[in-house]
C-alpha positions as CSV (number, residue, x, y, z in Angstrom):
1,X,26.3,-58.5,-11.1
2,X,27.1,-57.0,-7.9
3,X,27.8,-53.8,-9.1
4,X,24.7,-53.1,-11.3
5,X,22.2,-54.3,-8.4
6,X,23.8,-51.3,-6.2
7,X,24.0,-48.8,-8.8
8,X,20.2,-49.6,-9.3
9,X,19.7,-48.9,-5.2
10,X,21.1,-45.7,-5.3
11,X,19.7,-44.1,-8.3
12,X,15.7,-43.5,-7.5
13,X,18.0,-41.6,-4.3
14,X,20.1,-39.8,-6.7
15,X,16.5,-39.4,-9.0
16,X,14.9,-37.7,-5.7
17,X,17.5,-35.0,-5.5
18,X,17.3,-33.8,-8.8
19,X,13.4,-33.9,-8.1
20,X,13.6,-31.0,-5.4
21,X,16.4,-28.9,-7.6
22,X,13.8,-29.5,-10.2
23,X,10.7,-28.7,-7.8
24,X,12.4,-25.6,-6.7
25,X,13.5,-23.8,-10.1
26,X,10.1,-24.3,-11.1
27,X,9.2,-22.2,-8.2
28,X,11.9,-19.5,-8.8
29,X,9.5,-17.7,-11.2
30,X,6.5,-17.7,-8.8
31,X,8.6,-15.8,-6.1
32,X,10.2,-13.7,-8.4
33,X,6.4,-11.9,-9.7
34,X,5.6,-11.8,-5.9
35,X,9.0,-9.7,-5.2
36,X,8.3,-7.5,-8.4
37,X,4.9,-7.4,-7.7
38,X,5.9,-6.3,-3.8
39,X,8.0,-3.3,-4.7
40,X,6.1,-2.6,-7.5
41,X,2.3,-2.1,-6.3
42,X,2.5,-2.8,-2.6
43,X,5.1,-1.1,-1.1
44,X,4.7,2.4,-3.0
45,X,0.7,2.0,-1.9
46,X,1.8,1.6,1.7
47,X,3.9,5.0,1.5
48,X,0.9,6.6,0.1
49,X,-1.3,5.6,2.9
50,X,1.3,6.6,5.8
51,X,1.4,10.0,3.8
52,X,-2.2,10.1,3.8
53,X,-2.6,9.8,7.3
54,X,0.5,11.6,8.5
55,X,-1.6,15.0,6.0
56,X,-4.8,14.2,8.2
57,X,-3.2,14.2,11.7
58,X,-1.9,17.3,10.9
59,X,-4.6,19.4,9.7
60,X,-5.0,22.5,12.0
61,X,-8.0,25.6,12.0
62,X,-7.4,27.7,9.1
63,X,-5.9,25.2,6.7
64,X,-7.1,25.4,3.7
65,X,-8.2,21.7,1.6
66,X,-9.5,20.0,-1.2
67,X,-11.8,16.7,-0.6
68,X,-12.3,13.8,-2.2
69,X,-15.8,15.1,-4.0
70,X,-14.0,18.2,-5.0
71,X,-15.3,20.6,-2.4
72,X,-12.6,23.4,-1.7
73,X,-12.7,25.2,1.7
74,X,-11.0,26.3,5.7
75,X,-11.1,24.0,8.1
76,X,-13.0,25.7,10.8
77,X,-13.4,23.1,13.6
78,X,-11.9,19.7,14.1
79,X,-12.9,16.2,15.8
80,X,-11.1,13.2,16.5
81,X,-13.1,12.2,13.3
82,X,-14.9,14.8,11.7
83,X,-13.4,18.1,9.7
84,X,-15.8,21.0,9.3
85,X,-14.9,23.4,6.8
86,X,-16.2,26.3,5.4
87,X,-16.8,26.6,1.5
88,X,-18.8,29.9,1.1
89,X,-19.4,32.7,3.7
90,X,-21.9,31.4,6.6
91,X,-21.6,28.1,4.8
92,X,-20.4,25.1,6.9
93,X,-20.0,21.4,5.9
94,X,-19.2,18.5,8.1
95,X,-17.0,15.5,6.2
96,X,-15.3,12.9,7.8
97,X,-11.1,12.9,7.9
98,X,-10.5,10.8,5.4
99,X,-12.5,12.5,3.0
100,X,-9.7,15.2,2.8
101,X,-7.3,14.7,0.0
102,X,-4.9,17.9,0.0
103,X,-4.0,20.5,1.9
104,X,-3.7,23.6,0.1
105,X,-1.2,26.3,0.3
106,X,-2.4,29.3,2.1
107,X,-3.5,32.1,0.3
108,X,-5.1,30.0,-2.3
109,X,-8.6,30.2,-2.0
């Protein structure tokens, strides 16, 4: 009688180990997506944006670009904001940076 009273004290212990293997294989998936889902979407996004921003930091007079509505013209004057650029002869337009999606290769316009 002894023996059955302390196997029956140890096993809600032995019970409550199996619980957090359990707990945590059932979490295995849920990290898994979020890895996946990291290099997947997040990670290239972030190396898109740093290219982004590395393009508009270097845009210089002269450069020719392509915006974001389609416009295609030289950069003739820059602010720590604003881009001007000129699309047809005596025709500037102001846009902001970030409206710049490409910088052309010269020549092409």
């Amino acid at each position: 009688m002894l023996i059955s009273s302390a196997f029956a004290q140890t096993a809600p212990a032995a019970a409550a180990g199996g619980d957090v293997m359990t707990s945590l294989t059932s979490m295995l998936p849920l990290v898994l997506m979020f890895v996946v889902l990291y290099f997947v979407m997040i990670r290239p996004q972030m190396k898109r944006q740093k290219e982004h921003k590395a393009m508009i930091d270097a845009l210089a007079k002269g450069d020719e670009i392509a915006t974001v509505g389609g416009l295609l013209g030289k950069v003739t004057k820059l602010s720590e904001a604003n881009v001007t650029i000129e699309i047809a002869a005596g025709v500037e337009v102001q846009l902001q940076r970030q409206a710049v999606v490409q910088v052309l290769p010269k020549g092409t316009l």
